[in-house]
Rosetta silent file (secondary structure, phi, psi, omega in degrees, C-alpha in Angstrom):
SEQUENCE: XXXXXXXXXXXXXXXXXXXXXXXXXXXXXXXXXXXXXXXXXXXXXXXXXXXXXXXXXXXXXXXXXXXXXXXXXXXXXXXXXXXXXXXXXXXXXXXXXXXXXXXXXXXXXXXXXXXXXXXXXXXXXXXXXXXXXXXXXXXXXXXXXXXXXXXXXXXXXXXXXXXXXXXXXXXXXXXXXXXXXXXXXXXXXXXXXXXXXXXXXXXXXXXXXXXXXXXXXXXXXXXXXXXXXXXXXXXXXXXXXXXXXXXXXXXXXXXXXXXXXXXXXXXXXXXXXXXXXXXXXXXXXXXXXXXXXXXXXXXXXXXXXXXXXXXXXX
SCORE:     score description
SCORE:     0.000 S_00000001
   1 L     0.000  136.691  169.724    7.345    3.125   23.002 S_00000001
   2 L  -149.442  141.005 -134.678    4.799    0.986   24.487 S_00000001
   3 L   174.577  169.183 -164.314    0.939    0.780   23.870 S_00000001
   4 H   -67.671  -18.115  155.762   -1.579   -2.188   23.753 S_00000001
   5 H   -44.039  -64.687 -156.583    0.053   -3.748   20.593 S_00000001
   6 H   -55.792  -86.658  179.556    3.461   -3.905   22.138 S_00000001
   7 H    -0.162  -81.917 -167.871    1.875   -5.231   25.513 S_00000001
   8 H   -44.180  -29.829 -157.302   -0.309   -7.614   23.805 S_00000001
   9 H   -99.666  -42.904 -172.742    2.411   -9.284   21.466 S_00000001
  10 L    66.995   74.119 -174.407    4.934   -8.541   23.798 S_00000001
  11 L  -133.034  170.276  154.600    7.095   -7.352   21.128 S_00000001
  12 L   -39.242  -73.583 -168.815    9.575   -4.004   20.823 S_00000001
  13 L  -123.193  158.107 -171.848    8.113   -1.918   18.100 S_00000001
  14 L   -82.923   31.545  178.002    4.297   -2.142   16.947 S_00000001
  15 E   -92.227   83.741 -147.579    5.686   -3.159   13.607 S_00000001
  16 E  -103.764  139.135 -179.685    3.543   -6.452   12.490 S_00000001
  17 E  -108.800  110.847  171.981    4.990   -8.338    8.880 S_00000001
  18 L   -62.431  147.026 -170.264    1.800   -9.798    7.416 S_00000001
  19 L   -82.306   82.919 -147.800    1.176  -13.073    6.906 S_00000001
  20 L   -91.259  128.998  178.847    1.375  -13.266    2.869 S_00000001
  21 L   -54.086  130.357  124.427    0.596  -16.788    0.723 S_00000001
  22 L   104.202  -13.325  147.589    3.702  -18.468   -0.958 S_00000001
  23 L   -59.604  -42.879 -148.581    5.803  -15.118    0.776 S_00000001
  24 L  -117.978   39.946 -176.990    5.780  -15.356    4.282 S_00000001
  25 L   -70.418 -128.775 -169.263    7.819  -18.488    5.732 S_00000001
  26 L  -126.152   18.890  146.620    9.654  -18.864    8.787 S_00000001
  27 L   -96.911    6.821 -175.492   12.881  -17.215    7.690 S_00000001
  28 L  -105.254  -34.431  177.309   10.878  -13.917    6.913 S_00000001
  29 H   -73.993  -70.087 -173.050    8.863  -14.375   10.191 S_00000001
  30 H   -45.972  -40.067  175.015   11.750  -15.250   12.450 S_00000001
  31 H   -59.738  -38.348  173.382   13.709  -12.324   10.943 S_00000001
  32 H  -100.151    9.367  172.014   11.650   -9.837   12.014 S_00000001
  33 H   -74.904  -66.706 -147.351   10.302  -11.045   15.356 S_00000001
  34 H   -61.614  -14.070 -170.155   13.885  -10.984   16.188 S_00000001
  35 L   -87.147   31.128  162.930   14.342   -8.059   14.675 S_00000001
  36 L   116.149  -39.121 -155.120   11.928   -6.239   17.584 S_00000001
  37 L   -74.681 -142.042  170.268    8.262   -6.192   15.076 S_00000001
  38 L  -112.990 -179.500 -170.573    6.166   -9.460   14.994 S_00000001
  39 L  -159.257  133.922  173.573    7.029  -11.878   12.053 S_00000001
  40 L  -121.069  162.881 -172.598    4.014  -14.093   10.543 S_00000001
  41 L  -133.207  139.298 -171.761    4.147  -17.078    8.884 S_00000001
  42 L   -61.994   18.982 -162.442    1.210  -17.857    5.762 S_00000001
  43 H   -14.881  -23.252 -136.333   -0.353  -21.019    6.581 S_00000001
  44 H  -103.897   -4.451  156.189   -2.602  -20.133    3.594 S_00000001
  45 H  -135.506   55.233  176.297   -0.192  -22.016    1.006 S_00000001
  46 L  -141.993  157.059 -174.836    1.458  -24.747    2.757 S_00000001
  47 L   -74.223 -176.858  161.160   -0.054  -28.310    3.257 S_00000001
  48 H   -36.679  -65.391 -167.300   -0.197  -29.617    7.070 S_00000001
  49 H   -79.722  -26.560  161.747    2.889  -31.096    7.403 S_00000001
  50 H   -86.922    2.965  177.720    4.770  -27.910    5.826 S_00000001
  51 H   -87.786  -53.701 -166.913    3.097  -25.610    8.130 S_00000001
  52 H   -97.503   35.764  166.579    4.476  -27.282   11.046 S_00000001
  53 H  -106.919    3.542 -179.957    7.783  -27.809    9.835 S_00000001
  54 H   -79.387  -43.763 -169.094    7.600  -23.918    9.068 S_00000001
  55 H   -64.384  -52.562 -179.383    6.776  -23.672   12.768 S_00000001
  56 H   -61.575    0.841 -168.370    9.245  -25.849   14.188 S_00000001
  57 H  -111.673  -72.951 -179.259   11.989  -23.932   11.989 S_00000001
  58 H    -8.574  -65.383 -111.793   10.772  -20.354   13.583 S_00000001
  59 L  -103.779  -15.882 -166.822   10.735  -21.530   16.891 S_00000001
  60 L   -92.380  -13.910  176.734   14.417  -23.019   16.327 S_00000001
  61 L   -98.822  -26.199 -179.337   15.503  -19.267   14.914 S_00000001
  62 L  -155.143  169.926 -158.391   14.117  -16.943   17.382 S_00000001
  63 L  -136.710   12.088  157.238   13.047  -17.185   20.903 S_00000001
  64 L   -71.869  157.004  152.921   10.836  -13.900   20.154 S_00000001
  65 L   -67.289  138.978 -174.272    6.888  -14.280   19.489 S_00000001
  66 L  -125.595  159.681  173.649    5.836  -15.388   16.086 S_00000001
  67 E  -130.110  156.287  162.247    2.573  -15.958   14.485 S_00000001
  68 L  -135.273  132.653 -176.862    0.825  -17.792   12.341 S_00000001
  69 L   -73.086  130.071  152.723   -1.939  -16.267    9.656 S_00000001
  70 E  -149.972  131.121 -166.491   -4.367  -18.581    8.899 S_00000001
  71 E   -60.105  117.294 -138.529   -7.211  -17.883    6.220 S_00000001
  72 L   -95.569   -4.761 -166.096  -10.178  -19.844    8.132 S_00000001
  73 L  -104.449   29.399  145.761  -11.945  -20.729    4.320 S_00000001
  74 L   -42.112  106.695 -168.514   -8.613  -22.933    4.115 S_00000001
  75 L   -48.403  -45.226  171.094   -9.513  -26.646    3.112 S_00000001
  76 L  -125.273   63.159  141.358   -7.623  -28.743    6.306 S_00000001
  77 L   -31.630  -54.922  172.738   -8.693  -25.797    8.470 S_00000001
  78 H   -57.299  -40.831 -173.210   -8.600  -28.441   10.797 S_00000001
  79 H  -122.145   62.803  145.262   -5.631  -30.024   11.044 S_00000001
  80 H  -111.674  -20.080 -171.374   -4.124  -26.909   10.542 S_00000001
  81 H   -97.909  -31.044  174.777   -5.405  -25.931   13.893 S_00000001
  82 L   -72.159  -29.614 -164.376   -4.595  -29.058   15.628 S_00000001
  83 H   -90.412  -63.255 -132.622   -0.430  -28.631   14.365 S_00000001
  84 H   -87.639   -7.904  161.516   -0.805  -25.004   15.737 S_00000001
  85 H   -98.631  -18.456 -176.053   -2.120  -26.191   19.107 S_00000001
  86 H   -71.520  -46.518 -179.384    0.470  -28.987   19.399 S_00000001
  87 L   -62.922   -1.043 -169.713    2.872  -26.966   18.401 S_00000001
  88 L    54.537   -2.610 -175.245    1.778  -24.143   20.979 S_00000001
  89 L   -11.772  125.149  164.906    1.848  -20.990   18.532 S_00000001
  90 L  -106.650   13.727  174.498    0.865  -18.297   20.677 S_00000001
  91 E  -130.116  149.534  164.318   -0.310  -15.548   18.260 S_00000001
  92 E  -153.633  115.292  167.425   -2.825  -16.643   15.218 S_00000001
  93 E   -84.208  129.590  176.500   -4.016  -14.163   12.829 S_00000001
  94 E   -87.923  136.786 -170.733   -7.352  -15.136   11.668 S_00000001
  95 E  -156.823 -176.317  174.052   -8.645  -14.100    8.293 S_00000001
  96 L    56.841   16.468 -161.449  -10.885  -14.815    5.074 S_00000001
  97 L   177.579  161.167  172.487  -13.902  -16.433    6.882 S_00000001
  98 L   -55.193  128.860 -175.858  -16.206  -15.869   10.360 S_00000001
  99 H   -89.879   -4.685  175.448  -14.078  -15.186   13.097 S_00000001
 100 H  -104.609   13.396  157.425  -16.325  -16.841   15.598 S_00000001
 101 H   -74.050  -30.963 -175.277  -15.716  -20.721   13.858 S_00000001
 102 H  -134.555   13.849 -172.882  -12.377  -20.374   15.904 S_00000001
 103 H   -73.399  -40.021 -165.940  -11.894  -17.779   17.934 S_00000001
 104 H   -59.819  -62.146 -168.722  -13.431  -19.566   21.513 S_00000001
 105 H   -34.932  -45.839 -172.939  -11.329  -22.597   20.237 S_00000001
 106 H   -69.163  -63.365 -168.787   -7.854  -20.808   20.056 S_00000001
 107 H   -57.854  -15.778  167.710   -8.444  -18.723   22.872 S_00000001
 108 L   -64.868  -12.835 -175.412   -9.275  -21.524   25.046 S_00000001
 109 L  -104.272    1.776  177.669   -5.571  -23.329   24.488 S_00000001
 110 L   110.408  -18.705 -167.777   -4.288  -19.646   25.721 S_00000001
 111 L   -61.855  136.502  164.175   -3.609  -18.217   21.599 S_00000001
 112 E   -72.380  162.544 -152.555   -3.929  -14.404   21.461 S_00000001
 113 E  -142.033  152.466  155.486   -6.513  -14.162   18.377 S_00000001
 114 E  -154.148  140.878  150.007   -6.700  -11.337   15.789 S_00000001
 115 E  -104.156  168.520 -142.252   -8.777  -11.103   12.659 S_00000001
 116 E  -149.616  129.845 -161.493   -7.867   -9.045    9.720 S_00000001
 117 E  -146.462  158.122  164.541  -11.313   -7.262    8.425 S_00000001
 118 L  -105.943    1.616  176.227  -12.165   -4.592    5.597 S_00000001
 119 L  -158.349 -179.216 -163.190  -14.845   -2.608    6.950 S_00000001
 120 H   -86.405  -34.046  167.453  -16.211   -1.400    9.898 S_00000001
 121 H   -35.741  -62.659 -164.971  -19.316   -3.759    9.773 S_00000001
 122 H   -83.157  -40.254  169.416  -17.000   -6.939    9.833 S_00000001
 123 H   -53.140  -55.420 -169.104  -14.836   -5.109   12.851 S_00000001
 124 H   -72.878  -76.476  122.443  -17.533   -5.277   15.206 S_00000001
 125 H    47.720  -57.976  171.281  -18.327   -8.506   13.967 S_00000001
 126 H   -60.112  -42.198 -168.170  -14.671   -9.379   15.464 S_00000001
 127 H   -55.369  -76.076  172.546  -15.239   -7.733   18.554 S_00000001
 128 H   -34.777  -44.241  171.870  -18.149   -9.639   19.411 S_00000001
 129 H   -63.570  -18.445 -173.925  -16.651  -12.955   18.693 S_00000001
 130 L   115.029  -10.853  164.199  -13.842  -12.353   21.167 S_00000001
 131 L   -59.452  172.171 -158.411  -10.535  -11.254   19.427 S_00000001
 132 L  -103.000  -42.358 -177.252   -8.045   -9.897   20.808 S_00000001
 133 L  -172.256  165.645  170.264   -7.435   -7.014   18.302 S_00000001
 134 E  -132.342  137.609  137.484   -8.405   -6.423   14.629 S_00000001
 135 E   -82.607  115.950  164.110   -6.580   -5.621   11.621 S_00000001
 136 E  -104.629  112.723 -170.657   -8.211   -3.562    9.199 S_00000001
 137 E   -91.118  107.991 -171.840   -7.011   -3.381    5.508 S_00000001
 138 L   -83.021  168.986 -160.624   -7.576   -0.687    3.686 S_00000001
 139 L   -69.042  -12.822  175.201   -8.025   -1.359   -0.306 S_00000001
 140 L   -81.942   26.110  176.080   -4.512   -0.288   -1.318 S_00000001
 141 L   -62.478  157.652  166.472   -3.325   -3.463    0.254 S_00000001
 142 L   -99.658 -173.868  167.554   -2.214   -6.304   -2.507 S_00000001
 143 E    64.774  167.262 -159.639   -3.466   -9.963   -2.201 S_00000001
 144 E   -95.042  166.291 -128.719   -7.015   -9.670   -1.813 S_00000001
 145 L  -118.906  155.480  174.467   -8.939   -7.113   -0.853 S_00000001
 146 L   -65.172  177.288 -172.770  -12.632   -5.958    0.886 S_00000001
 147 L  -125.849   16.485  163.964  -15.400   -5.418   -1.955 S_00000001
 148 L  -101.153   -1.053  173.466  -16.193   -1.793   -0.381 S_00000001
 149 L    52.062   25.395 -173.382  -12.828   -0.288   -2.173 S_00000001
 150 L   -89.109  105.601  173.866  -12.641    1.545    1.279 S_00000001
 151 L   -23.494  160.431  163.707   -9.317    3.272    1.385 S_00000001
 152 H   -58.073  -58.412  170.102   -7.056    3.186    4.681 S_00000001
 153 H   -28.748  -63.697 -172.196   -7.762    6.791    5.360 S_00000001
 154 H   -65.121  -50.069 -162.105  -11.075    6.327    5.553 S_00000001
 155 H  -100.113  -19.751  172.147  -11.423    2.889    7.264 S_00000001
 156 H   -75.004  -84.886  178.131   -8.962    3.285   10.384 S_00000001
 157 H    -7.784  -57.414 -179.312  -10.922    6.399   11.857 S_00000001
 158 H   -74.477  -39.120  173.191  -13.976    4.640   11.504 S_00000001
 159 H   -74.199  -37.672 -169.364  -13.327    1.172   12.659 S_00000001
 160 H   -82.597  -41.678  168.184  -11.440    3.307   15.785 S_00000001
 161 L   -74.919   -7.775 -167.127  -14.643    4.650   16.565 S_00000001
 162 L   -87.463  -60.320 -177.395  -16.468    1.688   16.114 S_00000001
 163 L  -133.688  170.609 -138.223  -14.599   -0.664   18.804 S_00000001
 164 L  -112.309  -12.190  177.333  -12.803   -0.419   21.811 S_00000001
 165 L  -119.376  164.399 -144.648   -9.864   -3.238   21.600 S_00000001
 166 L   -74.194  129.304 -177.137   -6.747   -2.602   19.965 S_00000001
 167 E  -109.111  137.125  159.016   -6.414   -1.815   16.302 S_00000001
 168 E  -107.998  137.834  177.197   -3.770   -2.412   13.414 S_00000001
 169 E   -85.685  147.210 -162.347   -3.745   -0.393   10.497 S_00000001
 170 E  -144.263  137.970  159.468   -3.269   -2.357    7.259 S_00000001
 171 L   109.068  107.324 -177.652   -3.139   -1.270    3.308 S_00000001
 172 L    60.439   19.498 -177.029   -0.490    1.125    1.893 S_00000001
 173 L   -87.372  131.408  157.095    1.889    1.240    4.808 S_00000001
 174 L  -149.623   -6.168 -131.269    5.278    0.770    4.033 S_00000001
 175 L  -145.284  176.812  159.972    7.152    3.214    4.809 S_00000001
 176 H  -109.674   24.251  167.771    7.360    5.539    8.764 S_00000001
 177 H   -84.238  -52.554  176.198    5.380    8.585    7.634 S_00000001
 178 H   -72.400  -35.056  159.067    2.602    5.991    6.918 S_00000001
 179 H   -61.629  -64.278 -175.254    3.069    4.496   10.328 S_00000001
 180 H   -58.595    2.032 -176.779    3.064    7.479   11.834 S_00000001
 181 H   -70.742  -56.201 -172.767   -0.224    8.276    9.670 S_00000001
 182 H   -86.038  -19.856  152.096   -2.258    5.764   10.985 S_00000001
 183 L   -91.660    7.497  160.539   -1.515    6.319   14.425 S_00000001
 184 L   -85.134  -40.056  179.081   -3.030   10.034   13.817 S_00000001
 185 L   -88.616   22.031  159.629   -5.996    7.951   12.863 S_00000001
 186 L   113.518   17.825 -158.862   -6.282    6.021   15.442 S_00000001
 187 L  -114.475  161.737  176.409   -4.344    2.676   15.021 S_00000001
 188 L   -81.404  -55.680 -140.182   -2.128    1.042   17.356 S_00000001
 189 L   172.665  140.876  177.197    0.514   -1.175   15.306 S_00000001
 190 E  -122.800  136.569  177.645    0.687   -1.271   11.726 S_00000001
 191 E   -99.395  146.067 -170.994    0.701   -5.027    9.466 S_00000001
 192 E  -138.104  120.096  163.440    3.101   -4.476    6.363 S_00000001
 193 L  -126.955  -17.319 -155.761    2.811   -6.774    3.755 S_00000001
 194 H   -97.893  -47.477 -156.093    4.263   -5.860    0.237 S_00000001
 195 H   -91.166    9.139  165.329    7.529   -4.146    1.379 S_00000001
 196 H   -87.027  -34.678  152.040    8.344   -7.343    3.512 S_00000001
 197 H   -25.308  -59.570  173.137    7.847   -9.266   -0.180 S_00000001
 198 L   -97.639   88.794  173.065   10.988   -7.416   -1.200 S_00000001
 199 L  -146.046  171.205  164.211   13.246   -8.060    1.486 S_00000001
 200 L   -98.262   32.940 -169.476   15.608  -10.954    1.470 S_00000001
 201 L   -99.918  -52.862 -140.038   14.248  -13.467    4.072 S_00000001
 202 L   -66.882  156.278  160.022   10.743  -13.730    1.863 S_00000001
 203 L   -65.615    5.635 -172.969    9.931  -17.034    0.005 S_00000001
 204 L  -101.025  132.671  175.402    8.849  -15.069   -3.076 S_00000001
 205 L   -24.327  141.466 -170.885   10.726  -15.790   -6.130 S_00000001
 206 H   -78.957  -17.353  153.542   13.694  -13.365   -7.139 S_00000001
 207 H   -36.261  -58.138 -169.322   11.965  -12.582  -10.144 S_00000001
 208 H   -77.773  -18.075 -177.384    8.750  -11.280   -8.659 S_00000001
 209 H   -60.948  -45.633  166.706   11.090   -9.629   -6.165 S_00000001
 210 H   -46.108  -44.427 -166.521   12.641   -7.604   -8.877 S_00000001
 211 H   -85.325  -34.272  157.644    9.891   -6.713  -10.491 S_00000001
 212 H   -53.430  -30.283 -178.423    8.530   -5.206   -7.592 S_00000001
 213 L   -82.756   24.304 -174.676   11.188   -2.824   -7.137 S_00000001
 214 L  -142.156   18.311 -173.686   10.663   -1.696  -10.589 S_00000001
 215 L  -104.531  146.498 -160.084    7.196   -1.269  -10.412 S_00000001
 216 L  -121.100  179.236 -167.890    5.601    2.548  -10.848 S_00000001
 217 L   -56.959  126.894 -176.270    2.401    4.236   -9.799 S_00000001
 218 L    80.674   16.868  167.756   -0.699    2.243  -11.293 S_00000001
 219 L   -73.435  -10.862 -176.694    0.928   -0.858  -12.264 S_00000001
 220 L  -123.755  160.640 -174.962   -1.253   -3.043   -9.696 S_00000001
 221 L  -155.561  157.740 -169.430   -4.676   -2.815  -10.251 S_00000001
 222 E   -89.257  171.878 -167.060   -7.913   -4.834   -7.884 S_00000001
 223 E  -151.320 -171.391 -128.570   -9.340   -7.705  -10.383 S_00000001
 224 L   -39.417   92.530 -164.868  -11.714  -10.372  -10.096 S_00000001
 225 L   -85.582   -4.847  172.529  -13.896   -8.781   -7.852 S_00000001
 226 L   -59.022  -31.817 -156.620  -16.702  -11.176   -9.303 S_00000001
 227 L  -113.275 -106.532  179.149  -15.053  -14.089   -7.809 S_00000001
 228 L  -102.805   89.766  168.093  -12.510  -12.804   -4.682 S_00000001
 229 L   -56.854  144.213 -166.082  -10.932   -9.473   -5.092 S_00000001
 230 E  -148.387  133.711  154.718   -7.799   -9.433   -5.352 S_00000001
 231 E   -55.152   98.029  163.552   -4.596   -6.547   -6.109 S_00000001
 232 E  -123.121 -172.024  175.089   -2.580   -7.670   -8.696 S_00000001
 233 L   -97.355  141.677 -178.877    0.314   -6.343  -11.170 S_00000001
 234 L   -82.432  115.207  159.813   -0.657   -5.979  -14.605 S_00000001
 235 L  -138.558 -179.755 -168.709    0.804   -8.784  -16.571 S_00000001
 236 L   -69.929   10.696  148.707   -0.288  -10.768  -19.513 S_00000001
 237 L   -89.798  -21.634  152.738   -2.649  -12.998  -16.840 S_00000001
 238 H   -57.104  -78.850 -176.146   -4.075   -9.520  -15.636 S_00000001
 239 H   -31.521  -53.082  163.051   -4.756   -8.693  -18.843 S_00000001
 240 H   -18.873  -86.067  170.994   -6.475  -12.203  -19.472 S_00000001
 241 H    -9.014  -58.574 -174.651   -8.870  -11.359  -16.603 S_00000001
 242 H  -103.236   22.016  148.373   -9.993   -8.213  -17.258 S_00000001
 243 H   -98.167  -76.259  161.403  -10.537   -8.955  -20.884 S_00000001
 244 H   -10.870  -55.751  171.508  -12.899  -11.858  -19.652 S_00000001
 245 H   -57.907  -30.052 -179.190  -14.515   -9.483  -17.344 S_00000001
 246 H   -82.929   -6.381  177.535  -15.052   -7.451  -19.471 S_00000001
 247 H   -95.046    1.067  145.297  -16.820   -9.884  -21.960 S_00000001
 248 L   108.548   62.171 -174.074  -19.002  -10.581  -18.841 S_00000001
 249 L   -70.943  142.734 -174.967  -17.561  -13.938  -17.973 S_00000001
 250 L  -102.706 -171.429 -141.281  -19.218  -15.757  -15.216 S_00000001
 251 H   -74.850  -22.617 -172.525  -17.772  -16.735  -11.770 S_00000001
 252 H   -59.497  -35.526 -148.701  -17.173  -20.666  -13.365 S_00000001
 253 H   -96.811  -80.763  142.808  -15.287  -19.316  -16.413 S_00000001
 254 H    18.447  -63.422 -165.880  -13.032  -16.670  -14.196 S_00000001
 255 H   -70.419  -54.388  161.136  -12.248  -20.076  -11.765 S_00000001
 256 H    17.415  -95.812 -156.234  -11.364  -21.528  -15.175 S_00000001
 257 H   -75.263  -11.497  167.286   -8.794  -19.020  -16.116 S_00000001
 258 H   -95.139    3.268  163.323   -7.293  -18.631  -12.703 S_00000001
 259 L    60.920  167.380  147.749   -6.746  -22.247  -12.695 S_00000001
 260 L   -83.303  123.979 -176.884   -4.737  -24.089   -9.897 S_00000001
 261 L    70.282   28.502 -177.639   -1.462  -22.790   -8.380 S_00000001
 262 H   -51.019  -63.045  161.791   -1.751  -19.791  -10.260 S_00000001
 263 H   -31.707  -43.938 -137.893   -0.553  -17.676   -7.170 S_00000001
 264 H  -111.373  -61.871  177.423    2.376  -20.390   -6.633 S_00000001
 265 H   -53.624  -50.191  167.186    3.189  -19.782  -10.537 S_00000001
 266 H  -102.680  -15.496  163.788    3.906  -16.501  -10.375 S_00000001
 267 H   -99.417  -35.092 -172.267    5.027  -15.309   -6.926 S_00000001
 268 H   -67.580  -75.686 -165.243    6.563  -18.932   -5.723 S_00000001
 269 L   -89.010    8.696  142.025    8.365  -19.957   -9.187 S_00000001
 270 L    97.542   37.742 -169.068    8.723  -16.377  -10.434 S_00000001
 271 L  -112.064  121.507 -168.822    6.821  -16.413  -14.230 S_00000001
 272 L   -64.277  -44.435  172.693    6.360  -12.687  -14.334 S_00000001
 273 L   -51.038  -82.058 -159.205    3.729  -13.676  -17.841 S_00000001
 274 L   -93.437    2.701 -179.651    1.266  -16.125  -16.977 S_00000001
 275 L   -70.876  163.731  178.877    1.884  -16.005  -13.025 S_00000001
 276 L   -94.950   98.639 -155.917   -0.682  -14.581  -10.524 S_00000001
 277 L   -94.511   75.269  173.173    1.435  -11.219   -9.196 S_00000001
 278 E   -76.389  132.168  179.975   -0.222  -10.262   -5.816 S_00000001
 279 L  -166.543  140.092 -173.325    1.632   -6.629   -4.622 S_00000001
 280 L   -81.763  132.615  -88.774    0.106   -3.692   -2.619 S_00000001
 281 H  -119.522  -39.503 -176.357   -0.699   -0.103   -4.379 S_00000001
 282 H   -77.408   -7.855 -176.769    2.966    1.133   -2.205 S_00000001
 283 H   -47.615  -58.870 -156.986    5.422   -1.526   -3.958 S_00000001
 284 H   -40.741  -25.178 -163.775    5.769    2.066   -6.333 S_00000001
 285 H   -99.774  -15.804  177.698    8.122    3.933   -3.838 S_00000001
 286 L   -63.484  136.142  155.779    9.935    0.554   -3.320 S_00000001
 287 L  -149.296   50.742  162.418   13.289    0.312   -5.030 S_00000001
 288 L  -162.330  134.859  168.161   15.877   -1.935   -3.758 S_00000001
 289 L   -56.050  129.868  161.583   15.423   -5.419   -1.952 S_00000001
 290 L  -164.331  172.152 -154.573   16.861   -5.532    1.876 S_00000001
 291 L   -41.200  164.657  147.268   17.438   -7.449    5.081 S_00000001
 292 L   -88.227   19.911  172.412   13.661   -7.562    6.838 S_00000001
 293 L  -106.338  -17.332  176.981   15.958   -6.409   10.048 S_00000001
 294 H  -124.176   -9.735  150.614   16.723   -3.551    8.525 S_00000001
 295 H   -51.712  -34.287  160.322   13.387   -2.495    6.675 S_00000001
 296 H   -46.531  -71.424 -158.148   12.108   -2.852   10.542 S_00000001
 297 H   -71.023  -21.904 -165.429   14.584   -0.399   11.976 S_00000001
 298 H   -81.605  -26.056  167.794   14.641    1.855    8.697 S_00000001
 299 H   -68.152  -24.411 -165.906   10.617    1.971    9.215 S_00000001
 300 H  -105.154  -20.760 -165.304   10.389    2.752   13.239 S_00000001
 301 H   -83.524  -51.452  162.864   13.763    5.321   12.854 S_00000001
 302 H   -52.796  -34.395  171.829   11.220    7.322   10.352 S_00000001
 303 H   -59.899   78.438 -173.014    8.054    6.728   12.300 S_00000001
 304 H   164.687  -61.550 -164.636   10.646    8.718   15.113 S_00000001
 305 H   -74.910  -76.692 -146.478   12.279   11.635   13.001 S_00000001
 306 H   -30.629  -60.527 -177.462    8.714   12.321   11.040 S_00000001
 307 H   -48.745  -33.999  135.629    7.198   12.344   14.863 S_00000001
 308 H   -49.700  -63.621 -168.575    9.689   14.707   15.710 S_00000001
 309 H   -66.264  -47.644  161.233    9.486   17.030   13.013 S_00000001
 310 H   -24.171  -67.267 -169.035    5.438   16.970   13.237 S_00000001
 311 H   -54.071  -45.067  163.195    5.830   17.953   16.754 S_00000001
 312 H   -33.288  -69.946 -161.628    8.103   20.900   15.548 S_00000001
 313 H   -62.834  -16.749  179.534    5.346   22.259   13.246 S_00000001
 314 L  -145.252    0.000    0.000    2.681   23.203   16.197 S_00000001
């Protein structure tokens, strides 16, 4: 198959692993560039000097393209941007912040650019600045989320009508019935982040890994939408939250209780209790951990039969 995703990326299959905090290093990214998708690596919890020893570890594992996400309201934005030009990265997903502070910059060293957006509004927005492609992420995505609640369904049609350069579908994809979904509405390449979380390449603790694969329908739920929204799993720090919110806590008191390394606490060092859980509304159908080489191919060989059988049906 080949389409402006592959082309652009220069990859196999239009299969993109999003670039997830305290998840996404460079043995989860290297596995699946080689394994045909794109593989990303999370800039958005490692200091300077561990992003580009993350890089320099990729580039030493696979001789595919790799990326690196990085959230632009990141504190040494800068000399995060300086290791990813020395270091030549050639794809950087942009995300969390105006896509026109860096887009001229990257694309000027040669970096293919994408931002990762939640509405249609914010898509154009992209356009204008000069990406390359957008991701949009619809709200059953985990890790946080747009503040429109706009479903996938809903926002890849509309963002596909909106602009004219090449779209990825984002937000409850896991699986290739859901690939093949989102290219009826209009998408290109789909980014998968929660079912790359349980694979065995990711940095996230084997705790939270477990617990994904045991998790059922309505167990994540979005939360402090006061502050950041964000998808998490209801544990006794969910609860926390939303019992604050609900006494009408304000945004100081919220930063309070989510503290520092909260995220890091519960997906990094695995405490299931007082940890920060981010996982996407599809974790429910997961239930066993595997390779990220062979959640690629088990994802593109369904995107294939379902596209088959579809074709059957009319």
């Amino acid at each position: 198959m080949e389409n402006r995703i592959n082309s652009l990326f220069n990859i196999q299959y239009p299969i993109i692993q999003a670039g997830m905090i305290w998840c996404s290093g460079w043995e989860l990214a290297s596995a699946v560039s080689n394994a045909g998708g794109l593989g990303i690596i999370g800039a958005g919890s490692m200091y300077p000097a561990v992003l580009q020893e993350q890089i320099q570890k990729c580039k030493a594992a696979t001789s595919k393209p790799f990326a690196v996400n990085l959230p632009l309201l990141y504190p040494s934005i800068d000399q995060h941007v300086d290791i990813i030009l020395k270091e030549k990265v050639p794809i950087v997903f942009t995300s969390a912040g105006n896509p026109k502070t860096w887009t001229s910059h990257l694309k000027a060293a040669g970096i293919t650019v994408v931002h990762v957006v939640s509405s249609t509004k914010f898509a154009l927005k992209c356009q204008e600045a000069g990406v390359d492609a957008v991701v949009a992420e619809g709200f059953e995505a985990g890790g946080h989320n747009g503040r429109e609640e706009t479903t996938t369904m809903c926002l890849i049609p509309a963002v596909r009508k909106a602009i004219h350069i090449p779209l990825i579908a984002a937000g409850g994809i896991s699986s290739g019935s859901a690939m093949l979904a989102a290219f009826a509405l209009g998408a290109e390449g789909v980014q998968i982040g929660s079912r790359f979380v349980a694979s065995n390449e990711s940095s996230a603790h084997i705790h939270f890994k477990n617990k994904i694969i045991s998790l059922q329908e309505g167990d994540t739920q979005l939360s402090l939408k006061a502050l950041t929204p964000v998808r998490l799993v209801k544990n006794e720090f969910f609860n926390s939250v939303m019992d604050a919110e609900n006494k009408g806590a304000s945004k100081e008191e919220l930063e309070s209780l989510l503290g520092h390394g909260r995220a890091k606490k519960g997906m990094y060092e695995g405490d299931l209790v007082a940890g920060e859980l981010e996982i996407g509304q599809a974790s429910a159908t997961f239930k066993n951990i595997m390779p990220a080489a062979a959640i690629v191919k088990e994802i593109w060989e369904e995107f294939l039969l379902t596209k088959n059988c579809m074709s059957s049906l009319f």
